[in-house]
Every structure is written in C-alpha cells, then in structure tokens.
NUNU-920264 format. One record per residue (C-alpha): x, z, y; residue number from 1; chain; residue in three letters. Coordinates in steps of 0.25 Angstrom, whole numbers. Each point is the difference from the previous one (the first is absolute). Layout:
# NUNU-920264
+-------+-------+-------+-----+------+------+
!    c1 !    c3 !    c2 ! pos ! unit ! code !
+-------+-------+-------+-----+------+------+
!     X !     Z !     Y ! NUM !    A !  ALA !
...
+-------+-------+-------+-----+------+------+
//
This chain:
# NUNU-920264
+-------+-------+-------+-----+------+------+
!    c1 !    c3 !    c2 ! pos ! unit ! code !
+-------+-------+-------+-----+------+------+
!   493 !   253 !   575 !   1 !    A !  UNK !
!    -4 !   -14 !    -3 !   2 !    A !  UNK !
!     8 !     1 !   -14 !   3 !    A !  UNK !
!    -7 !    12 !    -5 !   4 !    A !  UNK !
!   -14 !    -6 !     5 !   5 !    A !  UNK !
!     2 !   -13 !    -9 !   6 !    A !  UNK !
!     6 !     8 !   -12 !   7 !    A !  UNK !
!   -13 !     7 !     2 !   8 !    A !  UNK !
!    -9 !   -11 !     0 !   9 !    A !  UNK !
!     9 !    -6 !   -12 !  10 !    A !  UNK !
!    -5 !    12 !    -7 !  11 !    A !  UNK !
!   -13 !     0 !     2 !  12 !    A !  UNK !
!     1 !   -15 !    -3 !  13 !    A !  UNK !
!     5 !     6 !   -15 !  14 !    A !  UNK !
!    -8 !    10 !     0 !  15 !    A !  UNK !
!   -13 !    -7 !     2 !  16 !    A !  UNK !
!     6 !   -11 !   -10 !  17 !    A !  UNK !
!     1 !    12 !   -11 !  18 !    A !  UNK !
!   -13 !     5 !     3 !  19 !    A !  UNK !
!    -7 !   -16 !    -4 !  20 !    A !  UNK !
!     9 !    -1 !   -12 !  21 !    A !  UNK !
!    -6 !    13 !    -6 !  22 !    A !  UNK !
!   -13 !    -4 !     4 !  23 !    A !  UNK !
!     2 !   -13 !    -5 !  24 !    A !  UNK !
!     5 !     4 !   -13 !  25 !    A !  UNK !
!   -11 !    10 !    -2 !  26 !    A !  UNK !
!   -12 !   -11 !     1 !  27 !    A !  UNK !
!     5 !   -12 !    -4 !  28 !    A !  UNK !
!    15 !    -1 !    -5 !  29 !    A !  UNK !
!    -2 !   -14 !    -2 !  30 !    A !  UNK !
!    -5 !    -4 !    15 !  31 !    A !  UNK !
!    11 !   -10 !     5 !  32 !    A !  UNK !
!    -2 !    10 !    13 !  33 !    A !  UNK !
!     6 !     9 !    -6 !  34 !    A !  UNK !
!    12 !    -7 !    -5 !  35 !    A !  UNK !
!     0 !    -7 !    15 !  36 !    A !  UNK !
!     2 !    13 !     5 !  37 !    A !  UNK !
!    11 !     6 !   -12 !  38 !    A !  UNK !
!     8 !   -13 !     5 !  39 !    A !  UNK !
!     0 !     5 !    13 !  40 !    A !  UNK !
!     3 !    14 !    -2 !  41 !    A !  UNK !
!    10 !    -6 !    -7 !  42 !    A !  UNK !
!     6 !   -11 !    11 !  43 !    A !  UNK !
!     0 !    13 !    11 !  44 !    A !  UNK !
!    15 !     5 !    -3 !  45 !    A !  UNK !
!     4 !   -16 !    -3 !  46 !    A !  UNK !
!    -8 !    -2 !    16 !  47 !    A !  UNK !
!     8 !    12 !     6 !  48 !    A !  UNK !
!    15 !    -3 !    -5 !  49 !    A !  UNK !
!    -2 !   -14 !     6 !  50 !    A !  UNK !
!    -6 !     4 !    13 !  51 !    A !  UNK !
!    11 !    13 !     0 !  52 !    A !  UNK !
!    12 !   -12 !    -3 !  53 !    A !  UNK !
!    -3 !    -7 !    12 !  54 !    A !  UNK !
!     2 !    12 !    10 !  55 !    A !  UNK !
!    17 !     2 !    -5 !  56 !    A !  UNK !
!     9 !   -11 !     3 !  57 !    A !  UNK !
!     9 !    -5 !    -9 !  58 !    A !  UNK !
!    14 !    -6 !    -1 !  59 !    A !  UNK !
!     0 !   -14 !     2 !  60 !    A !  UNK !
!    12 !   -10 !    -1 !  61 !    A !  UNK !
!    -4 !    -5 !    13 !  62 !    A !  UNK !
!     4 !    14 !     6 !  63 !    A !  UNK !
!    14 !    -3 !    -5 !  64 !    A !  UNK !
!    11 !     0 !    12 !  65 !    A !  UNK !
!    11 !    -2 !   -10 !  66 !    A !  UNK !
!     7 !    10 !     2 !  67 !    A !  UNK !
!     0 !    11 !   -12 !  68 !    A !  UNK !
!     0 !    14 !     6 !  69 !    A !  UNK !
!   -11 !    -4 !    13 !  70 !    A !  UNK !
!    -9 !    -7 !   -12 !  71 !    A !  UNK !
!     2 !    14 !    -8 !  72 !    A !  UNK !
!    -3 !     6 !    12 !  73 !    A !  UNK !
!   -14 !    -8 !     4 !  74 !    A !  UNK !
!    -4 !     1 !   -14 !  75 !    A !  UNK !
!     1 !    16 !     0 !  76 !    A !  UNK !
!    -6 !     1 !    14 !  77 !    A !  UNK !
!   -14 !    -8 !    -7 !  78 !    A !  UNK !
!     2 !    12 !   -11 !  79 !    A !  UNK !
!    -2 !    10 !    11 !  80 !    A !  UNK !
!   -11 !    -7 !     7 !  81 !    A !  UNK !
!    -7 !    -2 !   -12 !  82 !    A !  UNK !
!     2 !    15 !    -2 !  83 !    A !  UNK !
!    -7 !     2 !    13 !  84 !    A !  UNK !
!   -11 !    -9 !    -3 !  85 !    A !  UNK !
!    -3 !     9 !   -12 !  86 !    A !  UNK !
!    -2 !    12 !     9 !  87 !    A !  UNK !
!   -10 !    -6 !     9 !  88 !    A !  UNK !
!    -6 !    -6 !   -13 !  89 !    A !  UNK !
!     0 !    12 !    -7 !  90 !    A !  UNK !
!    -2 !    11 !    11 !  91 !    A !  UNK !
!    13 !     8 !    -6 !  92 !    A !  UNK !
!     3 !    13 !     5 !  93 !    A !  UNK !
!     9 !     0 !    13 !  94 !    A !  UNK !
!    10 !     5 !    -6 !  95 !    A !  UNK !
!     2 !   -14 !    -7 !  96 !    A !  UNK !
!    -4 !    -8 !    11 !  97 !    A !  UNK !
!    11 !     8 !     8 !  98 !    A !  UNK !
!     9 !    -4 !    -9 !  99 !    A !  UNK !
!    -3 !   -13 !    -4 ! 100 !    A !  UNK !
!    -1 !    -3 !    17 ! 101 !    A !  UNK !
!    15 !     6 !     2 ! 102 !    A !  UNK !
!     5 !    -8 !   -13 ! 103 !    A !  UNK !
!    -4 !   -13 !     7 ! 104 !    A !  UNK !
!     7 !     3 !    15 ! 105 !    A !  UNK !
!    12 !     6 !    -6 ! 106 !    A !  UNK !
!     2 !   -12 !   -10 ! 107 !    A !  UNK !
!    -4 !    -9 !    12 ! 108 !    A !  UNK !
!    11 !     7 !     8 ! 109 !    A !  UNK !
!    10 !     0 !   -10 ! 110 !    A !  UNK !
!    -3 !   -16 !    -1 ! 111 !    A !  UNK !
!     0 !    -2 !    15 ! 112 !    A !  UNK !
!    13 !     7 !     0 ! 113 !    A !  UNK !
!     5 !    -9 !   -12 ! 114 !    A !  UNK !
!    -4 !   -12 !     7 ! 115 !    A !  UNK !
!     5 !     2 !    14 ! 116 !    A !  UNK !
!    13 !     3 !    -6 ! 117 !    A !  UNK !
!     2 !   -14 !    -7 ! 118 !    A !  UNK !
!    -5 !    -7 !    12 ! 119 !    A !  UNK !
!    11 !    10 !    10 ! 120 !    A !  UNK !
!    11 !    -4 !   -10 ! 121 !    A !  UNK !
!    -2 !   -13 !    -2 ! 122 !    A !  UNK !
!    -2 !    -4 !    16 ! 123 !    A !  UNK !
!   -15 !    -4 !    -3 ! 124 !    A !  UNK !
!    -3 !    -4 !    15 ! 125 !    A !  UNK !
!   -15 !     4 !    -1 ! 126 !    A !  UNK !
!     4 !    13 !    -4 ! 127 !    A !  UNK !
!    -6 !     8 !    13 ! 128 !    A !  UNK !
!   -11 !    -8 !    -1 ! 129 !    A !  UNK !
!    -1 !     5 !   -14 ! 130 !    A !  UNK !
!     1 !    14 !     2 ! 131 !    A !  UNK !
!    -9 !     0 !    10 ! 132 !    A !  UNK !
!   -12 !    -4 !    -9 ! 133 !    A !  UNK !
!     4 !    10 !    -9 ! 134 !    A !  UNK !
!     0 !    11 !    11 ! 135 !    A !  UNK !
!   -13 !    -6 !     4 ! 136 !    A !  UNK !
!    -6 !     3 !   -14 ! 137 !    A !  UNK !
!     7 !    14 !    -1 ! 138 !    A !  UNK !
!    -8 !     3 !    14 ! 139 !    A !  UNK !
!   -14 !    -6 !    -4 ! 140 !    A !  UNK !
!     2 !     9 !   -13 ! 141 !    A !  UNK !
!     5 !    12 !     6 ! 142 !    A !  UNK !
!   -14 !     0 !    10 ! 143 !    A !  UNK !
!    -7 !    -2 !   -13 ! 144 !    A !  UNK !
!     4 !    12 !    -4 ! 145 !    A !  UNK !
!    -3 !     8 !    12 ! 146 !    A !  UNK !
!   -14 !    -2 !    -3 ! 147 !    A !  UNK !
!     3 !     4 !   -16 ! 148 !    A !  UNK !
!    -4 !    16 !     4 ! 149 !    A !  UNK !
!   -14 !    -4 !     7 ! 150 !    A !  UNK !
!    -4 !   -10 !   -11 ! 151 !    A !  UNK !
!     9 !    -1 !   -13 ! 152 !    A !  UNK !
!    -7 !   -11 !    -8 ! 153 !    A !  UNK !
!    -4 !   -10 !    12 ! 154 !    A !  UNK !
!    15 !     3 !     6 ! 155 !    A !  UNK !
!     5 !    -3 !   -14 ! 156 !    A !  UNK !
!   -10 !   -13 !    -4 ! 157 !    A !  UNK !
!     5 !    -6 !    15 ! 158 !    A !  UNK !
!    15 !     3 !    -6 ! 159 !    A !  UNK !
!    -2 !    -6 !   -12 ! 160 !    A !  UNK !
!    -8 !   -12 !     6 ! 161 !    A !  UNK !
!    11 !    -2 !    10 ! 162 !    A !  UNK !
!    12 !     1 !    -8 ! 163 !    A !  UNK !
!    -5 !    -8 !   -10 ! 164 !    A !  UNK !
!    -4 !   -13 !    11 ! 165 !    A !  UNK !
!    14 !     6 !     6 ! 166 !    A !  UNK !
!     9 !    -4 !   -10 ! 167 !    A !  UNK !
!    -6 !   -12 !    -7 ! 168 !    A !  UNK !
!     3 !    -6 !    14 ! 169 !    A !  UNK !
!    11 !     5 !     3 ! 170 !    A !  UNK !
!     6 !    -5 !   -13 ! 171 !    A !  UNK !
!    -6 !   -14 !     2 ! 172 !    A !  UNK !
!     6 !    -1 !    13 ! 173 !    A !  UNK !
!    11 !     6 !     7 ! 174 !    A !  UNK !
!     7 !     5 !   -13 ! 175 !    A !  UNK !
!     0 !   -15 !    -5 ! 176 !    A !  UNK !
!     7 !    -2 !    13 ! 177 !    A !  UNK !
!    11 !     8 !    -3 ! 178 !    A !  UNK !
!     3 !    -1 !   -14 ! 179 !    A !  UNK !
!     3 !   -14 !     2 ! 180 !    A !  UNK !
!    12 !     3 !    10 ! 181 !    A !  UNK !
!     4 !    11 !    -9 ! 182 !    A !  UNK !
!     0 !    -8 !   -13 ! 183 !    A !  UNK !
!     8 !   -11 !     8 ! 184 !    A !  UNK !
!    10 !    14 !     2 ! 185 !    A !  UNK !
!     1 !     2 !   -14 ! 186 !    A !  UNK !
!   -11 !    12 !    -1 ! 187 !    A !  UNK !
!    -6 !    -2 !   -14 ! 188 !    A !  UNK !
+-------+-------+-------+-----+------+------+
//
C-alpha cells in the first residue's frame, strides 16, 4: 500500500506541475516561473529513476567468492530479487508476484544445493554449520509465506527486504569463509 500511495502522490506531484506549466504559458510565456517549473517537470523522471536505482542491488566485484558457478549463481539470485522488488514497486498482479516469489526460492534452493555439495565433496569442515544457515533461511522464508494468503504485498515487501539484507550478508561472510577452502581444493 505504501507503493501505490507514493506513486499517487508522484502523480499529483506531475499533475499539479502540468497544470502551472499551462497556466504559466498562457499568461506570461516569458515568466522565468514558468520555465522553473518546465525544468522540474522535466527533472521528475530523471529524480524517479535515481531514487527507483537505489532500491535494486547490483553486482559488485566485492561479492566475488572466486569461484565461477556460486558467483553466477549470486549474481542471478540479485536478478530475481530485483524482480521481486519490481512487484512491491509496481503493485503487479499476483500472478507475477507468485512467480517472481517462487523463482527466487527455487533458484535459492537450487544454489544451496550446489553449494553444499562442493563443501560435502571437498571435506569443508564447516559444512553443517553451513547448512544449517541455509536451512535457517529456507525456514524464515517458508513462515513468510505462510502469511503470503492473509496479506500478499506486506508478506511479499518483508520477503523481498529479507532476502535482499539475507544474501548480501551471507555472501560477505560465511560464503567468503568457504570459498577460500574450496579454492585452496582446486574449485574454480
């Protein structure tokens, strides 16, 4: 609900903007008003990209764990965050926020299940440690989406919010942990 209140204030916001150009037009073309205001009509969409930018994440270097397939991993898993951040921006129909919802945990599965693989294989000796973290999140998620019937778009803001602050940390952290290990096994 927050979303579509400030779109709707945005659009008033444009709307009243319009409305001062025309006026300002019609009396007095030449008012520098007039062309204050033209600027600022202008600067609106310039303002909203900028301030809609800072929401999605995107791939730093820094993220790097050094190891090909879990960074190709991390950087699709921010895709389908972002995607999720689009729905609770854009109050998309459920039909795309259940998809976009159940795209992020598959993949997130599908990555856990790649990681703890390497670290089973390669004797990494936090490896239960490891995957209990990622069982930890799986569980926090899965509640999440228990309240997804009650209340789609909070349920699916708190899920995007958490995944988001979820990953960057866990990428920083304990994935750093282990991909030294694993590079020093040879995993590239």
């Amino acid at each position: 609900m927050k979303s579509q209140m400030k779109m709707f204030v945005l659009a008033v916001i444009i709307l009243i903007l319009i409305t001062a150009v025309i006026l300002g037009l019609v009396v007095d073309y030449t008012s520098p008003i007039t062309w204050i205001l033209v600027i600022a009509l202008g600067g609106i969409p310039f303002l909203h990209k900028k301030f809609m930018a800072e929401k999605f994440l995107q791939w730093k270097d820094e993220y790097s764990v050094g190891i090909e397939s879990i960074d190709r991993d991390h950087k699709k898993l921010i895709s389908l965050i972002n995607q999720l951040q689009t729905a609770v921006d854009y109050s998309t129909d459920e039909e795309f926020e259940r998809e976009a919802l159940d795209a992020a945990l598959d993949y997130t599965r599908h990555h856990f299940e790649l990681e703890e693989n390497m670290m089973s294989e390669n004797g990494y000796p936090e490896y239960e440690a490891h995957k209990a973290e990622h069982q930890k999140m799986i569980d926090k998620v899965n509640t999440l989406m228990g309240s997804y019937a009650q209340n789609p778009h909070n349920t699916l803001h708190d899920a995007q919010v958490f995944l988001k602050e979820w990953l960057i940390h866990h990428i920083n952290g304990t994935d750093q942990k282990y991909s030294g290990f694993l590079r020093d096994k040879g995993v590239k």
